[in-house]
N, C-alpha and C positions, 0 to 999 in steps of 0.2 A: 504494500500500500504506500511505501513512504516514496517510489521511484513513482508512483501518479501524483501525487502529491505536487514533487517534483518538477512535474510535466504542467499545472496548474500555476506553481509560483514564478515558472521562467519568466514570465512578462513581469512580475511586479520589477527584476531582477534588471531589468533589460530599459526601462520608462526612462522620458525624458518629462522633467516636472514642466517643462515651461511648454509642452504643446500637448499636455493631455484636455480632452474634453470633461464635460461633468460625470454625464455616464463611463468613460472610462475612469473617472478617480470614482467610481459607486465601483463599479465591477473588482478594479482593485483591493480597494477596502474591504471589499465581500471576502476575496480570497485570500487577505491576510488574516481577515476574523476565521475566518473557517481552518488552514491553516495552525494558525494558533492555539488553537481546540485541538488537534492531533498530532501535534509535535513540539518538540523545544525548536525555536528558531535558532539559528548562528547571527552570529552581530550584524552580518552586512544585508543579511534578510530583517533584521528587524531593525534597522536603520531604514532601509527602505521602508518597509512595513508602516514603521513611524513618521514618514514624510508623507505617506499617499494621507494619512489621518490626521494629517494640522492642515492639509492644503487643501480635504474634503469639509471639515470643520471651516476652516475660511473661506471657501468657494460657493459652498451649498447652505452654508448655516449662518452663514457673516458672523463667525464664530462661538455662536451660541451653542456652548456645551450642552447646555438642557434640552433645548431642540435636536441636535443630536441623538440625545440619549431615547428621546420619546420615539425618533424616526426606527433606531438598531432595535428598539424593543418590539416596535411593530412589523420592521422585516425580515429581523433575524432567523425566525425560524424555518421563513420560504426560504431565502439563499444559502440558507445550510443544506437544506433538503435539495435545492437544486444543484448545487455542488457536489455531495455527496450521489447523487446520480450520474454524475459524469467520471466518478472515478469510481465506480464499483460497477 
């Protein structure tokens, strides 16, 4: 499982911050949360990991932590389930 995994986080790996769109910093995000739920990260994943979420937070949310948090609460469960479909 962890070489699909794998196969899911190349793009976080690979982003350039200055020309992603909104839905790509969403999809990212998804696949760091998800991600992060099945494994320990190494630094340079969770560096990345940690840039797609201050730049989703300031993009999406004009930095409102609490809006954030009511958005992951409401979606999280589908984009685990939908991730978790693509690697099993």
């Amino acid at each position: 499982m962890k070489y699909l995994i794998l196969l899911l986080f190349s793009p976080i790996l690979a982003f350039s911050q200055e020309n992603l769109l909104s839905k790509d910093l969403e999809k990212l995000f998804w696949m760091c949360d998800y991600i992060s739920t099945r494994q320990v990260m190494d630094f340079s994943e969770a560096v990345a990991c940690s840039s797609v979420f201050e730049k989703l937070i300031k993009e999406k949310f004009n930095g409102n932590f609490d809006a954030f948090i009511v958005w992951w609460k409401k979606n999280k469960d589908t984009e685990h389930f939908m991730l978790n479909k693509k690697i099993t």
